[in-house]
TORKOL-4160 file (C-alpha; in steps of 0.2 Angstrom, whole numbers, padded with zeros to 4 digits, m for minus):
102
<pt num="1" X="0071" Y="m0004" Z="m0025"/>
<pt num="2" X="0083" Y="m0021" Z="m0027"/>
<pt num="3" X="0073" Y="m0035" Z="m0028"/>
<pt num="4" X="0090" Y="m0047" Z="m0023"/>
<pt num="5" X="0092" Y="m0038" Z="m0005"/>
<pt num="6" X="0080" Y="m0048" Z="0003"/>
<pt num="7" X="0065" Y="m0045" Z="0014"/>
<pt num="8" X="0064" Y="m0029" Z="0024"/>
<pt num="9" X="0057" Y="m0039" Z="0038"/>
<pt num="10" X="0070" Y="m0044" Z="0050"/>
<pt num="11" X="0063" Y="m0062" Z="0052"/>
<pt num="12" X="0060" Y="m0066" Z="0033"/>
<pt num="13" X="0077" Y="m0070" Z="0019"/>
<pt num="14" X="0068" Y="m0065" Z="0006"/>
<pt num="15" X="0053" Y="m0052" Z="0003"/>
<pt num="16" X="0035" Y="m0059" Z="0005"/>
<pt num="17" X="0029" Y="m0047" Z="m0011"/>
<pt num="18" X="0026" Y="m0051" Z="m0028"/>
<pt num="19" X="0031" Y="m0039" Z="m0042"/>
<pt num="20" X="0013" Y="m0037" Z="m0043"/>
<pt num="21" X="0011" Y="m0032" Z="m0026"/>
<pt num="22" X="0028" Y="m0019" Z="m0029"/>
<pt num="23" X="0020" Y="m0014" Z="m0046"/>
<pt num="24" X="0002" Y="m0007" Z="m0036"/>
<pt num="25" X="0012" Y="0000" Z="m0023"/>
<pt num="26" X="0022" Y="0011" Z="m0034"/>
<pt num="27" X="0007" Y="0016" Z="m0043"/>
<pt num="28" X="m0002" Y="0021" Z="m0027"/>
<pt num="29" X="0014" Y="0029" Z="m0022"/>
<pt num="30" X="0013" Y="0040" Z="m0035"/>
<pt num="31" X="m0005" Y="0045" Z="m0032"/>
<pt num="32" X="m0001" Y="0050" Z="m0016"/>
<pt num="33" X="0016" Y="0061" Z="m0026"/>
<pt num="34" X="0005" Y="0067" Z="m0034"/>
<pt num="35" X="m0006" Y="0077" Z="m0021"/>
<pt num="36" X="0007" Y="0079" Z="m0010"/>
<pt num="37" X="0005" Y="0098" Z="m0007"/>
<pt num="38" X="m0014" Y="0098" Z="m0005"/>
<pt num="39" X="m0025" Y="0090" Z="0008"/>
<pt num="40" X="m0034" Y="0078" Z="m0004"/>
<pt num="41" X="m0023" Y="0064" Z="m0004"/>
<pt num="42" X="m0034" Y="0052" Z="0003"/>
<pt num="43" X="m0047" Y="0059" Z="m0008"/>
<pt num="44" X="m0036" Y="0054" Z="m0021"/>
<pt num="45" X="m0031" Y="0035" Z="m0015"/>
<pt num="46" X="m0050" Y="0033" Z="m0014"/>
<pt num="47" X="m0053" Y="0038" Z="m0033"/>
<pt num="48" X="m0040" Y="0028" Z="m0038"/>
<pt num="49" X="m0046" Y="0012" Z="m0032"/>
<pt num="50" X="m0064" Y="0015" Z="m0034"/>
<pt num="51" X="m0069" Y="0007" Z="m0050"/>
<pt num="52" X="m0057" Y="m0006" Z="m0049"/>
<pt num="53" X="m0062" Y="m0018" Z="m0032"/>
<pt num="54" X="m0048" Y="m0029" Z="m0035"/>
<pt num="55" X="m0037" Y="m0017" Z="m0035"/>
<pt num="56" X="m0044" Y="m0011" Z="m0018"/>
<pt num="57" X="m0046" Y="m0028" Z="m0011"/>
<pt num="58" X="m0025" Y="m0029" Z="m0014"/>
<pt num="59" X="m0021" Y="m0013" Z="m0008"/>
<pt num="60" X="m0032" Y="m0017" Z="0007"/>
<pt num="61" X="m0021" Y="m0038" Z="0010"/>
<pt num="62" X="m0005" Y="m0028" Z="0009"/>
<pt num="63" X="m0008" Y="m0015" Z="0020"/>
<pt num="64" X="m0014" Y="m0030" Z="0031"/>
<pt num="65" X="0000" Y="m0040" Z="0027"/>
<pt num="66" X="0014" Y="m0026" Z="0034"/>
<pt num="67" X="0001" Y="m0022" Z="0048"/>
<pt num="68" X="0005" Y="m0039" Z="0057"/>
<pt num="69" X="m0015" Y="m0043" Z="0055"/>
<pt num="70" X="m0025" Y="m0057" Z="0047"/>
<pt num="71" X="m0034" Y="m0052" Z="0032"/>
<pt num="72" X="m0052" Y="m0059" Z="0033"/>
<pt num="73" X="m0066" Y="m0055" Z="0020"/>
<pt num="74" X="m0080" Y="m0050" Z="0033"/>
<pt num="75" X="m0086" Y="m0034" Z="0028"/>
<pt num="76" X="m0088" Y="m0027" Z="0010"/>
<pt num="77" X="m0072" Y="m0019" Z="0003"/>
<pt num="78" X="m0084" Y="m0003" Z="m0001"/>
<pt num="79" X="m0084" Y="0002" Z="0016"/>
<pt num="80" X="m0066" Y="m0002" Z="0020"/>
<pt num="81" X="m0059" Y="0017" Z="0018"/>
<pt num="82" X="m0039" Y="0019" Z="0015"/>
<pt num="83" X="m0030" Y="0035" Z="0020"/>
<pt num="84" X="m0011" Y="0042" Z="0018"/>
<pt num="85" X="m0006" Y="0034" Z="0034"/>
<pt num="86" X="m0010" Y="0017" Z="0028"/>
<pt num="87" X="m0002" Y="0022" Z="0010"/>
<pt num="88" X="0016" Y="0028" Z="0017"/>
<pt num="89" X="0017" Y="0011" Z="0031"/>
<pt num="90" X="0013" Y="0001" Z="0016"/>
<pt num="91" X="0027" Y="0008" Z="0006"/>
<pt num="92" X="0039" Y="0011" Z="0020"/>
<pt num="93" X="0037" Y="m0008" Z="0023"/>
<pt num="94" X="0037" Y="m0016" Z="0007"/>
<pt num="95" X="0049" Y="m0005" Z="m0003"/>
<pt num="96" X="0060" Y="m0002" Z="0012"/>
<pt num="97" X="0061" Y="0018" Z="0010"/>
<pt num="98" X="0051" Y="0033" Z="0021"/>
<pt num="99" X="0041" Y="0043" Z="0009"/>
<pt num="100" X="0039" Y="0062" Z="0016"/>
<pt num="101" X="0023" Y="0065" Z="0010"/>
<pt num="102" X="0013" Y="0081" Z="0018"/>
Protein backbone atom coordinates (compact mmCIF):
# COMPACT_ATOMS: atom_id res chain seq x y z
CA UNK A 1 0.00 0.00 0.00
CA UNK A 2 1.67 3.56 -1.13
CA UNK A 3 -0.05 6.25 0.50
CA UNK A 4 1.59 8.87 -2.56
CA UNK A 5 -0.52 7.08 -5.50
CA UNK A 6 -3.47 8.68 -5.00
CA UNK A 7 -7.04 7.70 -4.73
CA UNK A 8 -8.21 4.37 -6.19
CA UNK A 9 -11.34 6.10 -7.12
CA UNK A 10 -11.15 7.27 -10.49
CA UNK A 11 -12.76 10.78 -9.86
CA UNK A 12 -10.72 11.57 -6.49
CA UNK A 13 -6.56 12.96 -6.81
CA UNK A 14 -5.92 11.79 -3.56
CA UNK A 15 -7.42 8.90 -1.39
CA UNK A 16 -10.49 9.92 0.79
CA UNK A 17 -8.96 7.50 3.86
CA UNK A 18 -7.15 8.52 6.90
CA UNK A 19 -4.23 6.38 8.24
CA UNK A 20 -6.64 5.56 10.76
CA UNK A 21 -9.20 4.35 8.40
CA UNK A 22 -6.08 2.12 6.42
CA UNK A 23 -4.86 1.14 10.00
CA UNK A 24 -8.69 -0.68 10.94
CA UNK A 25 -8.80 -1.93 7.64
CA UNK A 26 -5.70 -3.90 7.74
CA UNK A 27 -6.67 -5.06 11.12
CA UNK A 28 -10.00 -6.49 10.08
CA UNK A 29 -8.15 -7.67 7.08
CA UNK A 30 -6.31 -9.88 8.92
CA UNK A 31 -9.16 -11.25 10.91
CA UNK A 32 -10.74 -12.27 8.05
CA UNK A 33 -6.74 -13.94 7.02
CA UNK A 34 -7.19 -15.46 9.74
CA UNK A 35 -10.27 -17.70 9.15
CA UNK A 36 -9.83 -17.84 5.75
CA UNK A 37 -10.18 -21.81 5.47
CA UNK A 38 -13.23 -22.09 7.70
CA UNK A 39 -16.73 -20.94 7.38
CA UNK A 40 -16.63 -18.67 10.45
CA UNK A 41 -15.37 -15.52 9.12
CA UNK A 42 -18.14 -13.46 9.59
CA UNK A 43 -18.36 -15.00 13.12
CA UNK A 44 -15.03 -13.65 13.41
CA UNK A 45 -15.53 -9.84 12.04
CA UNK A 46 -18.59 -9.96 14.44
CA UNK A 47 -16.31 -10.79 17.62
CA UNK A 48 -13.79 -8.46 16.70
CA UNK A 49 -15.94 -5.53 16.79
CA UNK A 50 -18.30 -6.51 19.44
CA UNK A 51 -16.80 -4.86 22.56
CA UNK A 52 -15.54 -1.98 20.75
CA UNK A 53 -18.73 0.16 19.12
CA UNK A 54 -16.57 2.73 17.83
CA UNK A 55 -14.87 0.45 16.18
CA UNK A 56 -17.93 -0.87 14.52
CA UNK A 57 -19.47 2.29 13.90
CA UNK A 58 -16.10 2.94 11.64
CA UNK A 59 -16.00 -0.12 10.10
CA UNK A 60 -19.74 0.21 9.36
CA UNK A 61 -19.04 4.57 7.56
CA UNK A 62 -16.28 3.03 5.46
CA UNK A 63 -17.98 0.18 4.10
CA UNK A 64 -20.63 3.06 3.45
CA UNK A 65 -18.14 5.39 2.19
CA UNK A 66 -16.92 2.69 -0.77
CA UNK A 67 -20.48 1.52 -1.12
CA UNK A 68 -21.55 5.00 -2.88
CA UNK A 69 -24.32 5.49 0.19
CA UNK A 70 -24.94 8.02 2.75
CA UNK A 71 -24.04 6.95 6.18
CA UNK A 72 -26.94 8.11 8.62
CA UNK A 73 -27.22 6.99 12.33
CA UNK A 74 -30.87 5.62 12.19
CA UNK A 75 -30.76 2.52 13.75
CA UNK A 76 -28.50 1.21 16.45
CA UNK A 77 -24.98 -0.07 15.39
CA UNK A 78 -25.92 -3.51 17.51
CA UNK A 79 -28.19 -4.54 14.83
CA UNK A 80 -26.11 -3.55 12.03
CA UNK A 81 -24.54 -7.16 11.09
CA UNK A 82 -20.97 -7.03 8.83
CA UNK A 83 -20.14 -10.08 6.73
CA UNK A 84 -16.99 -11.10 4.51
CA UNK A 85 -18.47 -9.64 1.48
CA UNK A 86 -18.65 -6.15 2.94
CA UNK A 87 -14.97 -6.82 4.41
CA UNK A 88 -13.26 -7.79 1.05
CA UNK A 89 -15.26 -4.53 -1.00
CA UNK A 90 -14.03 -2.49 1.70
CA UNK A 91 -10.49 -3.60 1.25
CA UNK A 92 -10.58 -4.05 -2.35
CA UNK A 93 -11.61 -0.25 -2.53
CA UNK A 94 -9.63 1.39 0.04
CA UNK A 95 -6.23 -0.34 -0.27
CA UNK A 96 -6.65 -0.90 -3.95
CA UNK A 97 -5.90 -4.84 -3.95
CA UNK A 98 -8.53 -8.15 -4.40
CA UNK A 99 -8.10 -10.31 -1.29
CA UNK A 100 -8.91 -14.01 -2.22
CA UNK A 101 -10.53 -15.03 0.83
CA UNK A 102 -12.61 -18.48 0.81
Amino acid sequence: FKWDIGSTFPNQSNTPFTWDDVALIVEIAEVARMYADTDLQDDAIQNFIKDDPEKKKKLIKLICKVQGKTYKETKEIDKVKINIKDVKLLIKEALGINVTIL
